[in-house]
C-alpha positions as CSV (number, residue, x, y, z in Angstrom):
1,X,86.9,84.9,105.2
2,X,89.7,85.3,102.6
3,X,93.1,86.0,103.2
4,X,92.4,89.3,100.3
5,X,89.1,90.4,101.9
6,X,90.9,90.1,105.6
7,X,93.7,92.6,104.4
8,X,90.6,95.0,102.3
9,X,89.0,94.7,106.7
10,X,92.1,96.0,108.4
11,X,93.1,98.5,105.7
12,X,89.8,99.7,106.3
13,X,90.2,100.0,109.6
14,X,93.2,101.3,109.8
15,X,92.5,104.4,107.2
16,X,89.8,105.4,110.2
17,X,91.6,105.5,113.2
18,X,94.5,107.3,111.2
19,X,91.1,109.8,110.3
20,X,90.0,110.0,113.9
21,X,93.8,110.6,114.9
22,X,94.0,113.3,112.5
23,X,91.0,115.1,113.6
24,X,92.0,114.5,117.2
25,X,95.5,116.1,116.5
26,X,93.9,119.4,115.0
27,X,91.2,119.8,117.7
28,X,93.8,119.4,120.5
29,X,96.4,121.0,118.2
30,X,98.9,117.8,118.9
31,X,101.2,117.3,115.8
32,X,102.4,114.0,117.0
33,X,99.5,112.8,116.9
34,X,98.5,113.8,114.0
35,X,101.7,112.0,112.8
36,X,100.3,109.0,113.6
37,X,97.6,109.7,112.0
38,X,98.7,110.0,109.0
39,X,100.9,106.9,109.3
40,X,97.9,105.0,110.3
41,X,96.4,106.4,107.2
42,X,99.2,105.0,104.8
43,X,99.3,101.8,106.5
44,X,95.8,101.3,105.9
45,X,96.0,102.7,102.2
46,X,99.1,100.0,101.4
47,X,97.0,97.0,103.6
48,X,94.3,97.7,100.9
49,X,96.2,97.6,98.2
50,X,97.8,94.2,99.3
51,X,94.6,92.7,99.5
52,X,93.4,94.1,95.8
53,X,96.8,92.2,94.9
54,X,96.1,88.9,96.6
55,X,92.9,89.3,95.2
56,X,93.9,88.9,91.6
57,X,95.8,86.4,92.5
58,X,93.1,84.1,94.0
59,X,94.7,84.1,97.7
């Protein structure tokens, strides 16, 4: 698997368990986890967007 499409994976992954924190946060009315939620979220936004890059770039 490509180093682009590897980064595309975990970005994935990583925008879902920041979505499962999130909806875990509200149900058990936890900001801090939330928090990391949301973090997780952004990490997985930015991991994405690195791979789209390394994409264009053929890595």
């Amino acid at each position: 698997m490509k180093s682009s499409m590897k980064d595309k994976v975990k970005g994935a992954f990583l925008k879902t368990k920041g979505d499962v924190k999130i909806a875990a946060g509200e149900i058990t009315d936890n900001p801090k986890l939330q928090a990391s939620g949301y973090a997780d979220k952004m990490a997985g936004k930015t991991q994405e967007k690195i791979g789209q890059v390394k994409k264009v770039f053929g890595q």
